[in-house]
N, C-alpha and C positions, 0 to 999 in steps of 0.2 A: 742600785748605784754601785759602781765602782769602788772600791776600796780607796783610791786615792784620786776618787773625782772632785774632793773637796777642795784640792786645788788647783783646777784647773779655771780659768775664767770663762767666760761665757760670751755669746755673741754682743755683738753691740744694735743689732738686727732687731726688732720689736715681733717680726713675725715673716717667717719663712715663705715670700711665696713664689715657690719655684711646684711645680706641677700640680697646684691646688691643697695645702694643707699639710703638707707633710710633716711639719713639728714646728713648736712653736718656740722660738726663745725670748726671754723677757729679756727688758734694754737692762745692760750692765754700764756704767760709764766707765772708760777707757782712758788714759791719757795722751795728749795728743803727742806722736814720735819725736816731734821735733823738741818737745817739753821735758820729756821723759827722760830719767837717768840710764844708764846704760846697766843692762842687768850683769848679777854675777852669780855663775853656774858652779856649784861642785861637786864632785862626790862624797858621801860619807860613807863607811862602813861602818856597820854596828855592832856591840862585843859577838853577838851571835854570829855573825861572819855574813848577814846580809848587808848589801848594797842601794843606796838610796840615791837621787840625782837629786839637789836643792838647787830652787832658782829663788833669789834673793832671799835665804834661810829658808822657802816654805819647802815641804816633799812636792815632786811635782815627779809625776809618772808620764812618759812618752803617749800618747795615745796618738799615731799620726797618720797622713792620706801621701801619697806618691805622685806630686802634680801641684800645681797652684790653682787649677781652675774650680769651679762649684764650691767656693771658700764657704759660704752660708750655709750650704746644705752640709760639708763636713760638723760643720763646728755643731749642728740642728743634731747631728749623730753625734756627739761627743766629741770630736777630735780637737786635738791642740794644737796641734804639730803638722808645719808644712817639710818635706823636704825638696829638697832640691839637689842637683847632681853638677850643676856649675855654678859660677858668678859672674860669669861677662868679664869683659875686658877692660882692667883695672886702669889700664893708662888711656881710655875713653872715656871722656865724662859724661856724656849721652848714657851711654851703658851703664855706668856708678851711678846715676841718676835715677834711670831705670828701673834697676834695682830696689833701688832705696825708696822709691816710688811703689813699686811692689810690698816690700815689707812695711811701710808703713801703713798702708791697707791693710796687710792681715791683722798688722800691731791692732789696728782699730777694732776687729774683728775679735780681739785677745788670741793670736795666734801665735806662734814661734818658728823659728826656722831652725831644723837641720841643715848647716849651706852649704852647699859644695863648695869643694876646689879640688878642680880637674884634672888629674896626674895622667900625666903618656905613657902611652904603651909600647912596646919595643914595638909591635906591631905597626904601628904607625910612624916606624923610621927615624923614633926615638933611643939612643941609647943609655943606659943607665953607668954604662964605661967611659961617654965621654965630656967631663969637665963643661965643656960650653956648653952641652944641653941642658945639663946638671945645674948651672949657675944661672940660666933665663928660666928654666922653670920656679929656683928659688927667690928670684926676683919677683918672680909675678906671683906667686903664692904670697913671699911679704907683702906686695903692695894690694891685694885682694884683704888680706885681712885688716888691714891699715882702712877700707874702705869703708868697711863697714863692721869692723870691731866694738865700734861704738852705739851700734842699732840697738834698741830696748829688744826689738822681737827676736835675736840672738840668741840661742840655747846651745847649738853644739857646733863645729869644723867638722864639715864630714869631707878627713881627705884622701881622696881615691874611692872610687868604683870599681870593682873588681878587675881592678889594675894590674893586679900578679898574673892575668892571662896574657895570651894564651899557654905558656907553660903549665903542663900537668905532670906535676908532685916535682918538678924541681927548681929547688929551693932559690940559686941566684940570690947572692947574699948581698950583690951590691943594690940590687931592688930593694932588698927590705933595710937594711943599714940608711939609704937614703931615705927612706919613710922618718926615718929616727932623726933625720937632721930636719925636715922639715917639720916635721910635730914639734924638735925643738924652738926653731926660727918663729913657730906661731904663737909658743905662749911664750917665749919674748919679749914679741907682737901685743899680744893677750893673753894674760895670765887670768883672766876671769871667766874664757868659757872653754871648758877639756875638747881632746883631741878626740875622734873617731874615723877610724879606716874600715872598710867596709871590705867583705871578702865574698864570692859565690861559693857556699857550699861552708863544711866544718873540717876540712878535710886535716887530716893530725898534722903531715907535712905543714902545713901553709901556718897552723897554731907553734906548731916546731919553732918555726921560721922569726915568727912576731916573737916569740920568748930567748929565744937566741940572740937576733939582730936588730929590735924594735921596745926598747923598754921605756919609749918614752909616750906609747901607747895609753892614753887612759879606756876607751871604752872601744869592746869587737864588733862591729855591724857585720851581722850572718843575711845573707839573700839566700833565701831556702824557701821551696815549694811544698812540693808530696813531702819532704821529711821535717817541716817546719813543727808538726806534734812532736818530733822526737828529738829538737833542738839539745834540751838540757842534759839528755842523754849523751848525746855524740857528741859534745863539748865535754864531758865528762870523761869520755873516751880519750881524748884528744889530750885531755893535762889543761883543759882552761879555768883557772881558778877566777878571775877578773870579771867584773861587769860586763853583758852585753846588752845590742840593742836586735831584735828580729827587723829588719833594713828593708825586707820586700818576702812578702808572703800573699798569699791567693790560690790561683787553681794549680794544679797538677800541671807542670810542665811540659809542653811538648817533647821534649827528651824522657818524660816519665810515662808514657804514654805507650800503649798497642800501636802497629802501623799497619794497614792496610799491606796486600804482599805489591803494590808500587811504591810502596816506602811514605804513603799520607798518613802525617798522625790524626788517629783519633780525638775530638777535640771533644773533653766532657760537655755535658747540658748545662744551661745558668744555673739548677738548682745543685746540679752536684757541685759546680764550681763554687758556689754558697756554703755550703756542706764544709769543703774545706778550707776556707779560710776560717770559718770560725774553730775548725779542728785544731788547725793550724796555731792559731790566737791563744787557744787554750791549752792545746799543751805547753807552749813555748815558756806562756805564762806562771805556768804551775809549776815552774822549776823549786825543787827543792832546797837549793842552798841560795836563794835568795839574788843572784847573779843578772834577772831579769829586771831592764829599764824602762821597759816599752817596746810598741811595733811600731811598723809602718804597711800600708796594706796599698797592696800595687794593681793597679794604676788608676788614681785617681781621676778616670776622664776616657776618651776612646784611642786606641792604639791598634796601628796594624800592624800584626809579626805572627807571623804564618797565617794568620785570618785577622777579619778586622774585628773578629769579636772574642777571640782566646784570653789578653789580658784585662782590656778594659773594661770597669766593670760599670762602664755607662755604653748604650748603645751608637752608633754616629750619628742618629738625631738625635741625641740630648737627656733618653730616658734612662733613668738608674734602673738596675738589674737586682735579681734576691741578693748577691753580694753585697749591696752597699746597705740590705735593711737586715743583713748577717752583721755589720761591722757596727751599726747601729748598736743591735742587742749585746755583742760581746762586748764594746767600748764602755755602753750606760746604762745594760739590762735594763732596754727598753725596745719596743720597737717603733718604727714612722708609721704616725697614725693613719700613711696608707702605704700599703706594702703592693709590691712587685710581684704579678702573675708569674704563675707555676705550671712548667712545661712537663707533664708526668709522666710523658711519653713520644717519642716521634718515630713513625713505622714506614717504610716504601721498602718495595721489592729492588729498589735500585740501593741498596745498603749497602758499600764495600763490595761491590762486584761490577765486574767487567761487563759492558752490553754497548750491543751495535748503537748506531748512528742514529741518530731519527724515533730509535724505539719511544715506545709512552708506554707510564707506570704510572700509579696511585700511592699518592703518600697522603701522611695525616698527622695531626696531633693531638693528644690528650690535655686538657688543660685546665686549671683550676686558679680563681682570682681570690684572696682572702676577706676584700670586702664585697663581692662576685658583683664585681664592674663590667660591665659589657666591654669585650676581647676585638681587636682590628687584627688582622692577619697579613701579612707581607711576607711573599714568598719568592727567593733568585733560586737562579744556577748562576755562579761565581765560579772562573777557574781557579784552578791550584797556584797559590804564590810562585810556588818554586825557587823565592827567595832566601838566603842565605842570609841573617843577620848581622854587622860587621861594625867593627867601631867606623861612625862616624858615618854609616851608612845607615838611612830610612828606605824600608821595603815602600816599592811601589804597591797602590791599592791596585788590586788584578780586577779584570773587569769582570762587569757582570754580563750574560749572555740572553738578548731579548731573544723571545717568541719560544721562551721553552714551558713557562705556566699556559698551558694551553685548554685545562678546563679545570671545573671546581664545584661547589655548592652553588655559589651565586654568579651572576654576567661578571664583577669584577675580580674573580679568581682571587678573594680575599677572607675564606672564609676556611675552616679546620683541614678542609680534606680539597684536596687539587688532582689534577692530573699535569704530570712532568712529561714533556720531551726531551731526550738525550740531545744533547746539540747535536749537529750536523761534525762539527771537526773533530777528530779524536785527539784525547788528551784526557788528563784527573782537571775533576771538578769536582765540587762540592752542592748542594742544595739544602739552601737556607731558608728555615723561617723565623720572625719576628713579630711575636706578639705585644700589641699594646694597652693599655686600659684607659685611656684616654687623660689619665690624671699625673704623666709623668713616670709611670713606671712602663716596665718593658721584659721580656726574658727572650731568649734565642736559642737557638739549637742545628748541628748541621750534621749531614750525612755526605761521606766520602764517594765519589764513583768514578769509575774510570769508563772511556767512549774508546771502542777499539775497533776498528773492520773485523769484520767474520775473516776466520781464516779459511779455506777452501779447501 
């Protein structure tokens, strides 16, 4: 168990049954949202110069999921903590409703909310030099917190999402100065639960920038992938002496990533992307001077950005992937007593290379189940996104391309080893397989390739 799993509460759930068994929690009694006093969040520091977050006097350590959905199954893996990246639209009561309808579910659940509030980007035609945009954004930030200020499930303001982009390394001081007026406006608002701004990356500029122009900052929210183990490091680098929180960690970034020479990234297997979020978890966690609050582990549920299977660490039908029984073990040194098949290998001749129209290859997979469940196999060619990810823009799902699983072990080409058809049209594709154990778990894995006419 956890160092500080003592206080966290527990599901209100009697028993987990979401894909046959996968953990059990016993009923905890809850109070009901509407009953409940509103909590109050703060930080301590301790003469040794660690950092502790108290919610209503107890220690309470972040352990959290990136999404609101599979609420049971988080909490069945230890988590406490939802977060969230907006709050709706404070001057609709549908929406504040909503909302409040939401958190009081988790409330039931014993959950907490990290909540957003929304901050614009110059990118989006917003600027931070002119007074009236300045002054409706501070309006709706008050009355967002006025909304639900008062909610028990309440733990932290998380405001802005890597808001300081698109700018790389400059500074733009009336950016972070305004951060400073609205962290002030919010505890105001509410003086009972600390600020947090959330930043992509540790980069020393952007740390510069908060200790400069931003002192009303309580707590750093870092979104960091591949360098999520060396968090405590590069905040060290950087001059951050203040608590943080790791905001969003998981697999290896597509920008950290080999590219194919058409410029497709390589997208690790489900077990490597396992691998590192629990790396990730623990170094973050290990920091030496005490500065660690907790994580958040990205993406609670399925997500498509640059494939539909790179961030989410559930499949789009529903199945949790080794990630989610990695966040298990790292959250509550434990694992679900049924864990997610292992991809230990995927081989075709079509790997990151160019080939005619129409050709056929042999691909396979190596696999292994940890309580050896009988494995379904599901195998596409998917084109390439070719999508560009953008505030306020969702990637299209790119299609998938029939009649190219054209043979295999069994009549319905469902089985470890297939024979591929290059599609007919040229262009980057991908070929995907997805394994499942019929109990709810799942892993995937893809190979890059490009379809090109023979040159003559």
């Amino acid at each position: 168990m956890h160092p500080l799993c003592f206080c966290r509460a527990l599901s209100a759930a009697t028993v987990l049954a979401i894909a046959g068994n996968l953990l059990v929690a016993e009923p905890v009694p809850t109070p009901a949202a509407s009953t409940a006093r509103p909590s109050h969040v703060e930080l301590r520091q301790a003469g040794d110069g660690r950092w502790q977050l108290l919610r209503n006097g107890q220690p309470f350590q972040v352990f959290g999921v990136g999404r609101l959905t599979d609420q049971e199954l988080a909490v069945a893996c230890g988590a406490n903590t939802l977060r969230t990246y907006a709050s709706g639209n404070p001057s609709d009561p549908a929406s504040v409703a909503e909302i409040r309808r939401q958190m009081d579910e988790a409330h039931a659940r014993g959950l907490v909310f990290i909540r957003g509030l929304n901050l614009h980007r110059e990118s989006a035609g917003f600027s931070y030099a002119n007074p009236a945009d300045l002054q409706r954004q501070r309006d709706t930030i008050r009355a967002t917190v006025r909304a639900f200020r008062d909610h028990p499930a309440l733990l932290i303001w998380g405001l802005g999402n890597e808001a300081e982009g698109p700018r790389t390394k400059e500074v733009h001081p009336e950016f972070w100065r305004e951060l400073d007026v609205l962290a002030r406006i919010i505890k105001e608002e509410d003086p009972h639960h600390p600020v947090m701004t959330v930043i992509a990356g540790s980069g020393a500029w952007k740390i510069k920038a908060i200790h400069d122009y931003y002192p009303a900052l309580d707590i750093l929210g870092v979104n960091t992938y591949g360098g999520a183990a060396a968090l405590p490091g590069r905040l060290d680098a950087a001059g951050w002496i203040r608590p943080f929180i790791l905001t969003e960690f998981g697999p290896r970034g597509h920008w950290e990533v080999p590219k194919t020479k058409w410029g497709a990234p390589v997208e690790p297997g489900s077990e490597a992307k396992a691998a590192n979020y629990a790396r990730g978890y623990r170094g973050a966690s290990a920091d030496p001077k005490g500065r660690f609050l907790g994580a958040v582990c990205f993406v609670w549920g399925y997500k498509q950005e640059i494939t539909g299977t790179w961030y989410g660490m559930f499949l789009e039908t529903g199945e949790k992937t080794p990630a989610v029984d990695h966040i298990s073990y790292v959250y509550q040194n434990r694992w679900p007593a049924n864990r997610s098949p292992r991809i230990e290998a995927m081989t075709s001749e079509l790997a990151m290379k160019a080939v005619p129209p129409g050709a056929t290859f042999a691909a396979g997979v190596k696999v292994g189940d940890p309580e050896n469940d009988p494995l379904a196999f599901e195998w596409k060619v998917i084109r390439e996104s070719g999508e560009k990810w953008a505030e306020g823009n969702r990637e299209k799902v790119p299609p998938t391309i029939d009649g190219c699983i054209v043979g295999g072990a069994d009549a319905g080409r469902t089985g470890p080893s297939v024979t591929v058809r290059a599609p007919g049209k040229p262009g980057a594709y991908r070929l995907f397989v997805f394994v499942r154990d019929g109990r709810g778990g799942g892993a995937t894995q893809n190979i890059p390739f490009l379809v090109e006419e023979s040159k003559p």
